[in-house]
C-alpha positions in Angstrom: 70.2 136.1 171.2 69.3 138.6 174.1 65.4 139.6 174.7 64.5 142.7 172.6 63.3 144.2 176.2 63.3 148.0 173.9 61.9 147.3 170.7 57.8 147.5 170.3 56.6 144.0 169.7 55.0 144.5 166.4 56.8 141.0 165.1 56.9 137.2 165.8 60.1 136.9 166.1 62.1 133.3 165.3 64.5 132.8 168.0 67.5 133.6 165.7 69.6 136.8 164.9 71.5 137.3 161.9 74.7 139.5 161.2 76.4 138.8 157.8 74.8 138.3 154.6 76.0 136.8 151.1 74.6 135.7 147.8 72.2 133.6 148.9 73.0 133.3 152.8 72.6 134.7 156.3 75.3 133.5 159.0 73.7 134.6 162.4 75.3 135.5 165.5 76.9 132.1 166.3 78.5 131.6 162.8 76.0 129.3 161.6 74.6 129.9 157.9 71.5 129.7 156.5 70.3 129.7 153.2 67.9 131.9 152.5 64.7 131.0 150.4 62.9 134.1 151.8 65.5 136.6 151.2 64.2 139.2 153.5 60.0 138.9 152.6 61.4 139.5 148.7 64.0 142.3 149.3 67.3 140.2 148.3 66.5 139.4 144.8 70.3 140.2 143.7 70.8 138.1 146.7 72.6 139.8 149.9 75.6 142.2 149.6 75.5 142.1 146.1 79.3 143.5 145.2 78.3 145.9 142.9 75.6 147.5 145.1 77.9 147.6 148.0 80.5 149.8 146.0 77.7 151.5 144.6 76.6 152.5 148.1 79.9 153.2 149.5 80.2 155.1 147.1 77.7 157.3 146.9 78.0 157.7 151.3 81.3 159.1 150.9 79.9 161.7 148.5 76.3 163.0 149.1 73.6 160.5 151.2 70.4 163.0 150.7 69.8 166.0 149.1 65.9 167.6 149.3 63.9 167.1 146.1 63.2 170.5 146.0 66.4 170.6 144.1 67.2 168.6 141.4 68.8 164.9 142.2 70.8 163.7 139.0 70.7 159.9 140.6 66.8 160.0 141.0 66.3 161.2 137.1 68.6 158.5 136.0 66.7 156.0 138.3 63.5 157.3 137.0 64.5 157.1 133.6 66.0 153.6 134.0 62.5 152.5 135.3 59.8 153.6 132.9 62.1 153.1 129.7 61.6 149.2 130.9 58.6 149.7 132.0 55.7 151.3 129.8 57.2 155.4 129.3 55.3 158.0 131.7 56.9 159.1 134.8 58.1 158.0 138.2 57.6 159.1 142.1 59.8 157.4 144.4 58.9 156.9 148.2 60.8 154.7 150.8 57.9 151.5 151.1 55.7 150.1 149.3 52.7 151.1 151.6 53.7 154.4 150.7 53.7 153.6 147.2 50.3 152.1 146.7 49.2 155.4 149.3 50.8 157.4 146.7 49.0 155.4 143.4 45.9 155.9 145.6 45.9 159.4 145.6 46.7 159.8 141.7 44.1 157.9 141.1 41.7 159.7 142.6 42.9 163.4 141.7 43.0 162.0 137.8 39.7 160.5 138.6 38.2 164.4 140.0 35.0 164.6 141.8 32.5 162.3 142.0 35.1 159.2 141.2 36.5 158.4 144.3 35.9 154.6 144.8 39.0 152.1 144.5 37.9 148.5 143.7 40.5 145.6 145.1 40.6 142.3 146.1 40.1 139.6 148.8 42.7 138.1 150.1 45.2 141.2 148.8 47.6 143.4 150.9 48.4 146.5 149.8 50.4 147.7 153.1 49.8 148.9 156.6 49.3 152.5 156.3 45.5 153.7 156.6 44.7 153.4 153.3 47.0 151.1 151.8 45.0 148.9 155.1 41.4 150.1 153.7 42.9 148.8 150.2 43.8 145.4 151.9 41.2 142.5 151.7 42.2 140.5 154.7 40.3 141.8 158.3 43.3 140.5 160.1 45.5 143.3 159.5 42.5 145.9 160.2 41.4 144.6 163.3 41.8 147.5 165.9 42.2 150.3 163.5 38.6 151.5 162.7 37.7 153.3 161.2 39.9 153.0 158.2 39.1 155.2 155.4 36.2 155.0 153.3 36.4 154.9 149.4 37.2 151.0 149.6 35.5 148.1 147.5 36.6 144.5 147.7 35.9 141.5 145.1 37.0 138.0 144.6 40.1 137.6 142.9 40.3 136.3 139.7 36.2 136.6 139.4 35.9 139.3 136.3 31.9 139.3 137.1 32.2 140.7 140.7 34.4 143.2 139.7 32.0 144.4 136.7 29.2 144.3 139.1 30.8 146.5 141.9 32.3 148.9 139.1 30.2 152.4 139.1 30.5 155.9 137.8 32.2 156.3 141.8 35.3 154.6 140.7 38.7 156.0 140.0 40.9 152.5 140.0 41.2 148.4 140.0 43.7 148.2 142.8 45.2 144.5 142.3 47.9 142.2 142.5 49.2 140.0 139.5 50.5 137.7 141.6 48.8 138.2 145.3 51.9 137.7 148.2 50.6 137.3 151.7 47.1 136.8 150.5 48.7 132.8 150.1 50.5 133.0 146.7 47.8 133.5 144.3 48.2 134.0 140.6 45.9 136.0 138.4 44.6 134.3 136.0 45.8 135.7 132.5 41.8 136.2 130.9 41.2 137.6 133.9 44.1 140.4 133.8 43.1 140.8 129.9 39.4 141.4 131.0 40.2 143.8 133.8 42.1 145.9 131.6 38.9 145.9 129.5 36.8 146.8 131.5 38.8 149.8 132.7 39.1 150.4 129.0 35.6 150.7 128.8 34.5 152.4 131.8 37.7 154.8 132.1 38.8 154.0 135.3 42.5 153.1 135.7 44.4 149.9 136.4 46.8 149.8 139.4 49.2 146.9 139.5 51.0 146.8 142.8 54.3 144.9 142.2 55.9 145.3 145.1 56.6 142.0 146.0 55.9 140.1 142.5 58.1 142.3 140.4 61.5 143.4 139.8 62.2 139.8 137.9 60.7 137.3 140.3 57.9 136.0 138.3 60.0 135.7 135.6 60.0 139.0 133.6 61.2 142.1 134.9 57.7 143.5 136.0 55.0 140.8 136.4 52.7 142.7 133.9 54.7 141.8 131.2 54.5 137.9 131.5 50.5 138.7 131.5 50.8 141.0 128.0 48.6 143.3 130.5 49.9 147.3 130.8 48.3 149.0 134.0 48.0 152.6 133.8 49.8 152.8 137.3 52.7 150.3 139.0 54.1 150.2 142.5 57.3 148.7 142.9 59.3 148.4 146.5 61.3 145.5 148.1 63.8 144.6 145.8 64.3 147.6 144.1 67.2 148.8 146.2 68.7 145.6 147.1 68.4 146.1 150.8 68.4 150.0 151.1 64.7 151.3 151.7 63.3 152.9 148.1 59.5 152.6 146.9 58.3 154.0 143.4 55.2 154.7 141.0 55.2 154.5 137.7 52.2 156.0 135.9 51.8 156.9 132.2 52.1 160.5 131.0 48.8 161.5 131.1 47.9 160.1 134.7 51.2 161.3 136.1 50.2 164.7 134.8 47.3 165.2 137.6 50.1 165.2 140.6 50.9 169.2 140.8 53.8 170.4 143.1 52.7 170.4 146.8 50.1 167.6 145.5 52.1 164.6 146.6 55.9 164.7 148.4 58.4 162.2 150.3 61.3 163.7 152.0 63.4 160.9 151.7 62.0 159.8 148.2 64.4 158.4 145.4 67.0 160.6 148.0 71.1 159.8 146.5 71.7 156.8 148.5 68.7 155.0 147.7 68.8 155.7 143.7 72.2 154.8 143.5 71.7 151.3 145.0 68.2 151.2 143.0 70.4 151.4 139.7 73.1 149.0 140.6 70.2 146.7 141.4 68.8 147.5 137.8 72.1 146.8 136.1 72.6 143.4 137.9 69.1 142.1 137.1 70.5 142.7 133.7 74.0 142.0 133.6 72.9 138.7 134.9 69.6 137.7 133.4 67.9 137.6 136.5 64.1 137.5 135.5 64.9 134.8 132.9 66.6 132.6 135.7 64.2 133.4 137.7 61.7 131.6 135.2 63.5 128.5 134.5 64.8 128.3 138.4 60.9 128.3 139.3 60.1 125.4 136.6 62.3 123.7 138.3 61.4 124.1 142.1 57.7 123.8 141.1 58.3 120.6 139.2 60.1 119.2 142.5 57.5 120.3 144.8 54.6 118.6 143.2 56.5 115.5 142.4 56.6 115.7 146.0 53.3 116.5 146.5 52.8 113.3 144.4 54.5 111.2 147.7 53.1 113.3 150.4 49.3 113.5 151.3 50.1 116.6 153.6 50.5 119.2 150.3 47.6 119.7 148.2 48.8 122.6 146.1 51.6 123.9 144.3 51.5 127.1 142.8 53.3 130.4 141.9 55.1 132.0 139.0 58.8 132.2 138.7 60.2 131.8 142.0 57.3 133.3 143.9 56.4 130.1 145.2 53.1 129.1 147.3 53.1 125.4 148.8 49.5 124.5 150.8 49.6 122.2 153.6 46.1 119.7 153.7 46.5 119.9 157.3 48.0 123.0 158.3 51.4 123.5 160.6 53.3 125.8 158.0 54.6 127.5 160.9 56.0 123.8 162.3 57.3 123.1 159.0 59.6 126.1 158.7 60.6 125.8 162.2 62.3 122.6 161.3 63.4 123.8 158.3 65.1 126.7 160.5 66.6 124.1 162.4 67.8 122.3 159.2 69.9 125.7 157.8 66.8 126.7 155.5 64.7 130.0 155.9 61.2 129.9 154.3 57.5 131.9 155.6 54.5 130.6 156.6 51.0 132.2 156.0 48.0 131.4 157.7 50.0 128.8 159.1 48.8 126.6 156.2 50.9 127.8 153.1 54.7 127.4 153.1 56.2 130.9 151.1 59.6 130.8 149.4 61.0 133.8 147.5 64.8 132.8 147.3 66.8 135.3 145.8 66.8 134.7 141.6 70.9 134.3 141.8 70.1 130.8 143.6 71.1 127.7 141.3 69.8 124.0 140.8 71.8 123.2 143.7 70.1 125.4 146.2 66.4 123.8 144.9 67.9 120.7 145.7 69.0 121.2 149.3 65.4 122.8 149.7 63.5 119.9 148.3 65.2 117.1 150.1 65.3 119.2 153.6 61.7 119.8 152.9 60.6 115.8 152.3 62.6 114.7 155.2 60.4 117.4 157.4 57.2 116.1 155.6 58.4 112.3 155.9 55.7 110.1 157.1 53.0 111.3 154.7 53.3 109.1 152.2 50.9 108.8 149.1 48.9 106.1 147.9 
């Protein structure tokens, strides 16, 4: 792979470059394949180069690739449509990332809130993106370092503690900002009498409840949006990554009445739910349900999560398992994630490290038993020598 002597170094690059993409795996420049249990931070879900978003992208290049929305964009209302009939009604704004779309659920939130309710509440160890204030929204310093000062309107709790949030809840807020399933915070679920007590609380005090899905939803924990494994509705829902299979596309979903404070020239992308994007957005939505991708996505992760810990049961080195569908967290006692999936690299497997102490999968949900397999012995040979007693 040549040095990447023009590109700004805003990544920690893994000394390999990849070219072709299938199902489940990445051949690189040399012809060698890999499979893929990251599938590109969450964007592959369909897996890569699903057939039916190629055509449906081909397609739609060789007739119109953008059209401004201040026209109409029959692809965009079908999309939109598609989306909050699975979802719970309302309306949709579509974006290109999923920074922009938590920016975007930001700014709803606080017109809908008016004067005086400005404050968002979120949570420790959550990333929200790496805009300005999707970055004030984020509760990890790491990412904020050199960037001060980031926007004010920002509150941060423990996640999963219902009694900080009621404690840092005042007649300032507008929005609980929060992920059902935190990502690069380390693979955290939320606890489900937690959700059901934050929505309460919002209930109570009339502030709104912002799920941002972009990495936990679109079938990866097991339903189609996280939410609904919880029984918990948020008012607002940011969805990104694996909506378009590959081609950029962010959205918001918010209910009728909420959507209602965004006015024209409140809120805009240029490039928003354009042709291209909604076209692959809907092909992605009719695989996911052609296929039955959220419920394999739930059995698939019973499975991997009942071989991790009954390897964690013969190796001292991993002291937690945890995740929901195949979002999958694995904690390392003694740290060297970043080792680990070096090795793993070298073995044909891509997986992501966080903190350097938590291995990260997020296969695509088309994987199969098979697949698991290959993962879980590669991954006890790397952690061979810690053996259990």
């Amino acid at each position: 792979m040549s040095p990447l002597t023009s590109l700004m170094q805003t990544y920690r690059r893994q000394p390999v470059a990849f070219v072709r993409g299938e199902g489940a795996t990445l051949w690189d420049d040399q012809g060698r394949p890999y499979l893929d249990f990251l599938s590109g931070l969450g964007v592959a879900g369909i897996g890569h180069c699903h057939p039916k978003v190629v055509a449906a992208v081909q397609r739609q290049a060789a007739t119109l690739l953008h059209c401004s929305n201040l026209y109409g964009i029959p692809l965009q209302e079908e999309l939109a449509a598609g989306l909050t009939a699975r979802a719970f009604g309302g309306k949709a704004f579509f974006c290109n990332s999923g920074a922009e779309a938590n920016e975007g659920a930001i700014k709803l939130a606080r017109r809908y809130g008016g004067e005086g309710r400005r404050t968002v509440v979120s949570c420790s160890r959550s990333f929200h993106g790496r805009t300005l204030g999707a970055l004030a929204a984020t509760g990890q310093t790491q990412y904020q370092e050199g960037f001060a000062p980031l926007p004010g309107g920002f509150k941060h709790v423990a996640f999963n503690d219902l009694t900080a949030l009621e404690e840092a809840l005042d007649e300032g807020t507008c929005a609980v900002l929060l992920e059902p399933v935190q990502g690069e915070g380390g693979v955290y679920p939320a606890d489900g009498r937690y959700l059901a007590g934050v929505r309460k609380l919002c209930d109570e005090r009339g502030i709104l409840l912002i799920f941002d899905e972009v990495q936990c939803g679109l079938g990866r924990t097991g339903t189609l949006f996280a939410y609904q494994g919880y029984g918990v509705v948020p008012d607002i829902l940011t969805l990104a990554k694996a909506l378009g299979g590959g081609v950029p596309i962010g959205a918001m979903l918010a209910g009728d009445g909420v959507a209602a404070a965004f006015t024209p020239g409140s809120h805009a992308s240029t490039f928003g739910g354009n042709p291209l994007s909604a076209a692959a957005a809907l092909a992605v939505l009719q695989v996911m349900d052609e296929e039955g991708l959220p419920a394999r996505a739930a059995a698939l992760g019973e499975y991997f999560q009942a071989g991790l810990r009954q390897l964690a049961a013969d190796r001292l080195v991993i002291s937690d398992v945890r995740g929901r569908g195949l979002m999958v967290g694995v904690e390392l006692a003694g740290g060297g994630a970043g080792a680990v999936i070096g090795e793993l690299r070298e073995r044909g497997i891509l997986a992501g490290a966080i903190a350097d102490r938590i291995l990260r999968f997020l296969p695509p949900l088309i994987i199969d038993e098979a697949d698991i397999d290959t993962v879980l012995a590669a991954l006890g040979d790397v952690l061979g020598g810690h053996k259990g007693g």
